[in-house]
N, C-alpha and C positions, 0 to 999 in steps of 0.2 A: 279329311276331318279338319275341323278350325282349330285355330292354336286356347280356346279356351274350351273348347268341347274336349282336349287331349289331359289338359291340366285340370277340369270339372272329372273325368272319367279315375284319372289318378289322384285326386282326392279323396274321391269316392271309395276306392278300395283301402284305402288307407285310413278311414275316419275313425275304424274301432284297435288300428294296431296301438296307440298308446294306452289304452284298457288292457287290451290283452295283456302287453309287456309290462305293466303296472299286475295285473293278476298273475303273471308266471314270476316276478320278482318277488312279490311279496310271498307266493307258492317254497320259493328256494329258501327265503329267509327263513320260515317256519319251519321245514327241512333241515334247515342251520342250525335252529333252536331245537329239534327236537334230537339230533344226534349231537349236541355239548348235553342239552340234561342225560343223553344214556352215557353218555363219557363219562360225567361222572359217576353214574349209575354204578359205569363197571369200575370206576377207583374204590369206591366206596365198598361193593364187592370183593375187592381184590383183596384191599383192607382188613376188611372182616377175615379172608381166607387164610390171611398171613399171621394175623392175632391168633386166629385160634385154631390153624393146625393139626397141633398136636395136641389138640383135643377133641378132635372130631373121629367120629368112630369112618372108615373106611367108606360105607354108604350116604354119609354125611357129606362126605368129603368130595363125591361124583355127585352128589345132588349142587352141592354150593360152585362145583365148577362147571356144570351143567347149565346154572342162573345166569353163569359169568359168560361162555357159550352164548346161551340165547340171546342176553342182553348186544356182544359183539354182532350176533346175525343182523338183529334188529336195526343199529347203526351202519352194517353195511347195505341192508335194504333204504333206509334214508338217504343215503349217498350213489344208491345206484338210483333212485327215483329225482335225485335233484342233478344227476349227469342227462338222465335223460329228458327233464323239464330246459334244462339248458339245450341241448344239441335241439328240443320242437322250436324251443327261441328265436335260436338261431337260422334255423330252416324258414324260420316266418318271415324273417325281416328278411333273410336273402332273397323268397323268394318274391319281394316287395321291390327290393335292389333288381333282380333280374328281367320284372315286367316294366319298372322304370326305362331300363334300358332299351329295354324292345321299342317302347314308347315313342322314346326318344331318338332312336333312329329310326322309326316310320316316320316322325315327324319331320326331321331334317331331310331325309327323301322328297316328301312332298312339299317342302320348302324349294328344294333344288329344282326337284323340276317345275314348279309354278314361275320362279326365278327363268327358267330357260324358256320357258313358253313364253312367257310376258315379251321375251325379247331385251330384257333390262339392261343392259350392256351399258352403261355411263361407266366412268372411271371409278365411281364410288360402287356401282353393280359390281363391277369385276374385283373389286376389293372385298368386298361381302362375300361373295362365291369365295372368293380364296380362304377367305378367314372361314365361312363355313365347315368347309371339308378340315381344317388344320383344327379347330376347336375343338379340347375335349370333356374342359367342362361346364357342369352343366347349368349352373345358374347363369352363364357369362353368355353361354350357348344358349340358352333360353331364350332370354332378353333380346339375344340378335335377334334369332330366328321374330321373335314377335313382334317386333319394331319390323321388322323387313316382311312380313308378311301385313303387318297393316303399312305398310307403305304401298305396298301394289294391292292393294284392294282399297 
């Protein structure tokens, strides 16, 4: 494969991740926002409970902690749905990070052995081979690799 048929291909799957992560950020934020307004929900509740106590007839009193109950459920379901919008986040972009890398060592592969075939062997070949294999990353290793494959082509 050519070295811009590798980086067009990787483009390619990569063109909607900043939408996504722009929609799964602004997703958590709202999650953010919606568990501070029940926080204070349940101050406000608590509030109320504490004020009036001992004035509240027994069934009153299991209805009003009840409110306070659910409203806590509610905030732990926001916070378990923005743990799990975070860990899909996270899995996306990794698994964007891990098809890179595959990428990128088929690439260097078939740099080397185009390299060995050609026969390239000049003082400045056998430096490139070396720095190939030792380079790890990747914008620095890109650019060789690309300058050195259009050199032999």
């Amino acid at each position: 494969m050519a070295t811009a048929i590798y980086l067009e291909h990787y483009l390619d799957s990569i063109e909607n991740l900043p939408c996504e992560l722009q929609r799964n950020f602004t997703l958590m934020r709202d999650l953010d926002n919606r568990t501070e307004e029940k926080k204070g929900e349940i101050d406000k509740l608590a509030e109320e409970y504490i004020a009036n106590v001992k004035n509240l007839a027994s069934e009153q009193r299991v209805e009003h902690l009840q409110k306070i109950q659910n409203a806590y459920s509610k905030c732990k379901e926001f916070s378990d749905d923005k743990v799990q919008l975070a860990m899909q986040t996270y899995e996306m972009v990794d698994k964007h990070i891990r098809r890179l890398d595959a990428d990128l060592a088929r690439f260097e592969n078939e740099l080397k052995e185009k390299l060995e075939l050609s026969g390239y062997e000049s003082a400045d070949g056998r430096a490139l081979k070396s720095k190939l294999g030792n380079q790890k990353t990747f914008p620095v290793n890109l650019v060789c690799h690309y300058y050195l494959f259009r050199v032999l082509h």
